[in-house]
N, C-alpha and C positions, 0 to 999 in steps of 0.2 A: 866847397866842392863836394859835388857826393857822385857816387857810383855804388851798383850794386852788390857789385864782387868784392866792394872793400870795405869792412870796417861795417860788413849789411850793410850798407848805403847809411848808415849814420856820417852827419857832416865831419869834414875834414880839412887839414889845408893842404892845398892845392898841393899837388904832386908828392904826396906823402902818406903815410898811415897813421899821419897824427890825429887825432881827434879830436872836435872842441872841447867834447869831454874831460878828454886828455888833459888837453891844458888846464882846463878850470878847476880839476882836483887838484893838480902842484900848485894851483894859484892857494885853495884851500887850506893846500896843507903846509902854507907860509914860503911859498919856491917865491923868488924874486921874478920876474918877467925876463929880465935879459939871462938869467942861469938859468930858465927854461929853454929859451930860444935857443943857445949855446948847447945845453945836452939834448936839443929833439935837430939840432944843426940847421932851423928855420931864420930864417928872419925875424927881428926885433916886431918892426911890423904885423905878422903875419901873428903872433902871439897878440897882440890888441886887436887883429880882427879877427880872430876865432873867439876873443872876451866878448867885443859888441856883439856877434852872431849871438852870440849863448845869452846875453842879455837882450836881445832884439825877439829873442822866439822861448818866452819863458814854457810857451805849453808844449812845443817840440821838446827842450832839454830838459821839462818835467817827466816828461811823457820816455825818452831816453834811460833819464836816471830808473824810474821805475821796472821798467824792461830788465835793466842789467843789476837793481837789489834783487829783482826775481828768480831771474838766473842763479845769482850768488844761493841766493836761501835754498833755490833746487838743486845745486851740488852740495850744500850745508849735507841738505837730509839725504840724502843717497847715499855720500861718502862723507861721515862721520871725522872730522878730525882731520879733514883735507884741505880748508879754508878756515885757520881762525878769526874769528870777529873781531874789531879793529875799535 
């Protein structure tokens, strides 16, 4: 689902402010699937189809990730010591 007032119309699941994004960095950073759904309070389901989205549209979620390192790196340099790199 997307909307514009939420999340900038990056995709989401449905009636939530979770993001595919979202999800696929706990997938990343070794979260189990069902301890995601549990702490985002979605459905087991609904964490495998915002996985397929994200792999069904690699140039959207490239194109996303880019956006938001950008971001990151433009509050890097502004405010010095306000986001450490990971």
């Amino acid at each position: 689902m997307r909307s514009p007032d939420v999340l900038g119309g990056d995709p989401r699941v449905e009636g939530t402010r979770v993001g595919v994004i979202h999800i696929k960095e706990r997938l990343d950073a070794g979260d189990d699937p069902a301890q995601i759904a549990a702490d985002y309070d979605i459905d087991l389901a609904d964490v495998y189809h915002a996985l397929a989205y994200y792999y069904d549209t690699p140039e959207e979620m490239d194109e996303i990730e880019t956006r938001r390192d950008a971001f990151v790196e433009d509050i890097r340099r502004e405010r010095p010591g306000t986001i450490e790199r990971t």
